[in-house]
C-alpha positions as CSV (number, residue, x, y, z in Angstrom):
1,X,8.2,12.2,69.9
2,X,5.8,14.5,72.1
3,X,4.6,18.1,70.1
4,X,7.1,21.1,70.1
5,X,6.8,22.7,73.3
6,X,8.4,26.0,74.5
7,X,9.7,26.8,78.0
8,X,6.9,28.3,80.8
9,X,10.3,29.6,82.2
10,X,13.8,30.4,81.6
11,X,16.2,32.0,83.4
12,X,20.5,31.7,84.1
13,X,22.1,30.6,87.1
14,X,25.2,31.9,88.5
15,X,27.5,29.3,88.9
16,X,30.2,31.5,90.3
17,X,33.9,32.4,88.6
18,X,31.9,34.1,85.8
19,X,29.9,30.6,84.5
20,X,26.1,31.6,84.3
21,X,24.2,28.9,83.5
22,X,21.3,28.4,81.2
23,X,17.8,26.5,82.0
24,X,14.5,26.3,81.3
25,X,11.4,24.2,82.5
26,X,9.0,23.1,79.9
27,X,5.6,21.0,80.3
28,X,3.4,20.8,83.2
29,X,4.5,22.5,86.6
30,X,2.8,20.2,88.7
31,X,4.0,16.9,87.0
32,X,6.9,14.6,87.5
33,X,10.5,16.2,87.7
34,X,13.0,15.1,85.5
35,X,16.0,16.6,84.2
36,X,17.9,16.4,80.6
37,X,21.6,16.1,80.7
38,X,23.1,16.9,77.3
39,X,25.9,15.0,75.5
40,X,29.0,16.2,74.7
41,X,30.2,17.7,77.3
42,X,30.0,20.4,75.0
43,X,26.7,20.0,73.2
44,X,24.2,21.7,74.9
45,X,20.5,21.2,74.6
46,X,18.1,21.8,71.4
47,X,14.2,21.9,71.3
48,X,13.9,18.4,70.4
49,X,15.0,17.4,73.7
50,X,12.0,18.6,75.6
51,X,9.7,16.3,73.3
52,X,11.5,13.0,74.7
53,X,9.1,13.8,78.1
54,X,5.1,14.0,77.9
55,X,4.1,17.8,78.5
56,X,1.2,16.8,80.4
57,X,2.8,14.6,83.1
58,X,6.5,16.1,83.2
59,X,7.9,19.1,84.7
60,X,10.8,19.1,82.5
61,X,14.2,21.0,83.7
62,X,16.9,21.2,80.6
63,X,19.9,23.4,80.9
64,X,23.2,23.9,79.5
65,X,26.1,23.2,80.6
66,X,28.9,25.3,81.6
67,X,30.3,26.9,78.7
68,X,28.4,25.3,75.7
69,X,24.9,26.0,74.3
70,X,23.4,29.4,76.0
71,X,25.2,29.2,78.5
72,X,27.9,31.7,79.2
73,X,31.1,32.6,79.1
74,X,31.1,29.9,76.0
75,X,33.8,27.5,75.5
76,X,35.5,28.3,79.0
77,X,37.0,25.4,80.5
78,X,37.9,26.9,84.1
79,X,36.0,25.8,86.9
80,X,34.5,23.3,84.6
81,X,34.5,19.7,85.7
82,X,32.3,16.4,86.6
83,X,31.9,17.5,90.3
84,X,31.1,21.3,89.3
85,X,28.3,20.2,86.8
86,X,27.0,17.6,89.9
87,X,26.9,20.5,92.1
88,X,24.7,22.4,89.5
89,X,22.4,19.6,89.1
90,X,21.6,19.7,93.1
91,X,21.4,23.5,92.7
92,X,18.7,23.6,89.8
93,X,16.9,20.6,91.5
94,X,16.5,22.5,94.6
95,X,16.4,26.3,93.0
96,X,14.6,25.6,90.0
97,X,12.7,22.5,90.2
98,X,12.0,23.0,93.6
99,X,12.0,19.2,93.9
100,X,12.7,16.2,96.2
101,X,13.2,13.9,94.2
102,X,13.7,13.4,90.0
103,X,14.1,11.5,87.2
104,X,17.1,11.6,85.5
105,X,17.7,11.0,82.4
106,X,20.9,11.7,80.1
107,X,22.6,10.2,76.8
108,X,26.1,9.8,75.9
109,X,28.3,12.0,77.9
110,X,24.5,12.6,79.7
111,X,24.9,8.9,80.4
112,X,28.3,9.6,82.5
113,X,26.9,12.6,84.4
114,X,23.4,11.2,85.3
115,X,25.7,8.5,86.9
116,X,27.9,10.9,88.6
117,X,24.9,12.8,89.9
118,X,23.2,9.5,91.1
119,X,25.9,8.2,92.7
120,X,26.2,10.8,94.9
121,X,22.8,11.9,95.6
122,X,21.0,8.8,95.3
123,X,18.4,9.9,97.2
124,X,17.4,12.6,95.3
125,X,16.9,10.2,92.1
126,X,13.2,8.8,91.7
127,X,14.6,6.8,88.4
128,X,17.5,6.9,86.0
129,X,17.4,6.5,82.2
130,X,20.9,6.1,80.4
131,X,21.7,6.0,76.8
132,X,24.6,5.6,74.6
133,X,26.7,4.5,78.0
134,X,29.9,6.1,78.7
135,X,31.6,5.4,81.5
136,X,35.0,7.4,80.7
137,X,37.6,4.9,81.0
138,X,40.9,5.3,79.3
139,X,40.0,2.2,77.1
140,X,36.9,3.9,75.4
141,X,38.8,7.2,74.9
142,X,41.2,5.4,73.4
143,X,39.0,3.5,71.0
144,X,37.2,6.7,69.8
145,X,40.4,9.5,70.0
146,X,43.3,7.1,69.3
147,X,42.6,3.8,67.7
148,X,39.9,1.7,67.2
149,X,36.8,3.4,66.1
150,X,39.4,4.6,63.0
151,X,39.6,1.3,61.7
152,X,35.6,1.4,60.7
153,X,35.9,4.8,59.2
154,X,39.3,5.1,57.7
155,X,37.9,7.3,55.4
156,X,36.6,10.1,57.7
157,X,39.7,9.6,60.2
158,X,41.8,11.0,57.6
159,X,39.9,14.5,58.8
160,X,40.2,13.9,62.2
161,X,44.5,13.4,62.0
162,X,44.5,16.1,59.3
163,X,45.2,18.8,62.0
164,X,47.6,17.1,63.5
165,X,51.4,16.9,62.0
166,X,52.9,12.8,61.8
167,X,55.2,13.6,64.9
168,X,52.4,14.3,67.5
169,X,50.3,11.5,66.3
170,X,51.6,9.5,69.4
171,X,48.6,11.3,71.6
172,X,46.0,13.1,69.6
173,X,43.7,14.3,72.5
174,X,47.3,16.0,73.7
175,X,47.6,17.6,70.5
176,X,44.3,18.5,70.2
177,X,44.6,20.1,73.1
178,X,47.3,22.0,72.6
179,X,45.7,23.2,69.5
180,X,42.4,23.9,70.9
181,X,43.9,26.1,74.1
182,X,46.6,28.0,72.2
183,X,46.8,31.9,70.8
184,X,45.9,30.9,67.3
185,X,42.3,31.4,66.1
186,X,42.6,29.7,63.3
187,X,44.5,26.7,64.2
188,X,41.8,26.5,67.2
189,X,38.7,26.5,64.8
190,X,40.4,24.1,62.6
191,X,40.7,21.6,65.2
192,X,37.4,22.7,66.7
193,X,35.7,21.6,63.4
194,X,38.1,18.2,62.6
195,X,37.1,17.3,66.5
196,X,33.7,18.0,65.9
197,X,32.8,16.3,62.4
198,X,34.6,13.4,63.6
199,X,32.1,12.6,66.1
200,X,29.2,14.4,63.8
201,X,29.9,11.0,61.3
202,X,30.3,8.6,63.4
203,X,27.0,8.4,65.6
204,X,24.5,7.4,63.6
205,X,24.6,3.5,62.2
206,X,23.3,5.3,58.7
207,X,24.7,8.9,57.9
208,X,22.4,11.6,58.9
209,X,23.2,15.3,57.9
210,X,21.3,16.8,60.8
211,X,23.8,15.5,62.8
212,X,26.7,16.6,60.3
213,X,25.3,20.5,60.9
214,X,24.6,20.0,64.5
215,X,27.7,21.9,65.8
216,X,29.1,23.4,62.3
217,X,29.0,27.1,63.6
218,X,32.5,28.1,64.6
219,X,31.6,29.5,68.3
220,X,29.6,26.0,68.4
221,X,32.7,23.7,67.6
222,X,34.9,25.6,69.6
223,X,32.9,25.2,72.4
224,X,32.0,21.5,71.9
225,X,36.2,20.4,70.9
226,X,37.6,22.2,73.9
227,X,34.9,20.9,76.2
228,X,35.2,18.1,75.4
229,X,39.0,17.5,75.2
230,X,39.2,19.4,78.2
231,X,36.8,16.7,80.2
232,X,38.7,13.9,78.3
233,X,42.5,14.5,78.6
234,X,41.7,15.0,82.5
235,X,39.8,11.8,82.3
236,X,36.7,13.0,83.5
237,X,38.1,14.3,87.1
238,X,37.5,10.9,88.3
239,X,39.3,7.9,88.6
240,X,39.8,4.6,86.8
241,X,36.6,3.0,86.7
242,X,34.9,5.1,89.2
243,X,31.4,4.7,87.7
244,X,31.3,0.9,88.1
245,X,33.3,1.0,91.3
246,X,30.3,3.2,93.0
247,X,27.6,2.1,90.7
248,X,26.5,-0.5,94.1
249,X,25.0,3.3,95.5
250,X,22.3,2.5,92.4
251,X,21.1,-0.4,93.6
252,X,17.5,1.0,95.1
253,X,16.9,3.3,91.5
254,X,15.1,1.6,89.2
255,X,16.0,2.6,85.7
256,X,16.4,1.7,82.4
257,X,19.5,1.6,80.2
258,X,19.0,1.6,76.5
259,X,22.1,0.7,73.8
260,X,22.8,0.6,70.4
261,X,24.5,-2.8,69.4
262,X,26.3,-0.8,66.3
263,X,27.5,2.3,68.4
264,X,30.9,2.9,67.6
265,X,31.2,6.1,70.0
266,X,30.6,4.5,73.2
267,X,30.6,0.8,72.2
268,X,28.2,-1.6,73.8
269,X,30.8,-3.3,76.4
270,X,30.2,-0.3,78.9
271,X,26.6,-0.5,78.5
272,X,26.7,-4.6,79.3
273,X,29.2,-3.6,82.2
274,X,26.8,-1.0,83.6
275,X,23.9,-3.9,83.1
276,X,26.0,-6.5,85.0
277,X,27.0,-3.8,87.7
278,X,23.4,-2.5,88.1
279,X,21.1,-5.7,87.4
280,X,17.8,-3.8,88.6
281,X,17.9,-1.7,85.5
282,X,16.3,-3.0,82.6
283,X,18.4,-3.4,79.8
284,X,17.3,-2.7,76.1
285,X,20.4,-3.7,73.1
286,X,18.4,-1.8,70.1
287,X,19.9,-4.1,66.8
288,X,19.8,-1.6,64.2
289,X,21.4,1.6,65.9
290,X,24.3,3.3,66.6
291,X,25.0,6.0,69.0
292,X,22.5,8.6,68.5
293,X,19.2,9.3,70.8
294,X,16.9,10.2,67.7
295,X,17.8,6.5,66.0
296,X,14.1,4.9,65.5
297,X,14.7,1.6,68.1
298,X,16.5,3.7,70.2
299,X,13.9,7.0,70.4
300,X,11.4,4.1,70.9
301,X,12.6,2.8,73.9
302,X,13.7,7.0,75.4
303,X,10.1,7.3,74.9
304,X,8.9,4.4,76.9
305,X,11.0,4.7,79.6
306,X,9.6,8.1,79.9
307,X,6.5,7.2,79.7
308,X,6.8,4.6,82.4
309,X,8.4,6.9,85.3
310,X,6.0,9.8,84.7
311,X,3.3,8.7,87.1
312,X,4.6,5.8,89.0
């Protein structure tokens, strides 16, 4: 990865209903724009992410999302969708970036919202780099929140249902839900952390307790679970499929969509439909990862995909 950088400047848009929302621009003001969209929803962004872009040819826009990271109020859910967080993206492109055109480049739940974005301003897109895909259909919520993903870690399911009493176990994003948007602190942070450590196992194909501490502060969980539930029991504010339905508006951004064949959070099927959807991409299947953006193949292949749209 490139040298730790810090931010030339910072600042917090006003969303409006209260959400203020934190960025920063990092590297070289005159380079390439491109923009970072976090995981999660939820996760917000961490210093490592601005060494994924060479100082010296990027101008590099990372925020947070609304309600998570810096961001503020944290953990709010109203007035928090897909289409809000597009809008914000167009705002910081054109207040903040002051920018025509960008790259784009997000992971994970990133993956989902750079796709969002590009399929609806795909004009405004220079290039698009997607990891970890995600294209939040009821099947892969399923897999991860239901059934499916528990039937390769048995063991750390068992924290995951522990919340959640035998009778409810029917639908656990409805019960986490309930949980994570009642009156009762403590039965919210519990779920918070269960929902959180679930995921914090699972992404890496070898464990890695970096990611185990990544969102272990309380305000940190809460905000990541409730996010994220939130986005998920609405299914995303889109409909069925409506990724790969729109995903023809990509067909003039080049890009480049990188997978791990051992993800078990966003399994490889949705990256090899994306692929088959948008052929100009190129398409990299790294065969010793999982999910997680700072797994050697897969950092390898963030980087050079970086490195190829910074001065193209």
């Amino acid at each position: 990865m490139y040298p730790e950088i810090e931010p030339y400047a910072q600042g917090f848009m006003d969303a409006g209903h209260g959400h203020r929302v934190y960025w920063e621009l990092c590297g070289n003001p005159q380079g390439r724009p491109v923009v970072f969209l976090h995981g999660g929803p939820g996760a917000g962004c961490s210093p490592a992410h601005r060494r994924l872009f060479d100082p010296e040819r990027y101008n590099i826009l990372l925020f947070d999302q609304r309600g998570c990271g810096r961001s503020t109020p944290s953990a709010d859910i109203e007035h928090n969708t897909t289409w809000d967080l597009v809008a914000d993206i167009e705002r910081l492109r054109t207040e903040v970036l002051h920018a025509d055109q960008m790259v784009v480049f997000g992971g994970s739940w990133g993956s989902t919202l750079a796709l969002a974005y590009a399929e609806t301003h795909p004009d405004r897109v220079h290039a698009l780099i997607v990891r970890g895909i995600f294209l939040l259909r009821q099947a892969e919520l399923h897999w991860f929140y239901q059934e499916g993903a528990s039937w390769l870690f048995p063991d750390l399911w068992e924290g995951y249902l522990a919340p959640i009493p035998e009778s409810e176990r029917d639908d656990l994003m409805a019960a986490y839900r309930r949980r994570l948007t009642g009156d009762d602190p403590h039965a919210q942070l519990q779920a918070a952390h269960a929902w959180t450590q679930w995921e914090s196992h699972t992404i890496s194909l070898l464990p890695n307790p970096a990611h185990h501490q990544a969102h272990a502060a309380d305000q940190a969980a809460l905000a990541f679970a409730r996010i994220e539930n939130h986005y998920f029991v609405n299914r995303g504010f889109m409909e069925e499929g409506q990724l790969l339905r729109d995903a023809h508006r990509l067909a003039n951004i080049p890009g480049v969509i990188v997978q791990g064949r051992y993800d078990a959070c966003t399994p490889m099927k949705s990256a090899w439909d994306l692929h088959r959807a948008w052929p100009r991409a190129e398409f990299h299947i790294v065969p010793d990862a999982g999910h997680a953006f700072d797994e050697p193949g897969i950092l390898t292949q963030l980087l050079a995909a970086t490195d190829r749209y910074a001065g193209d």
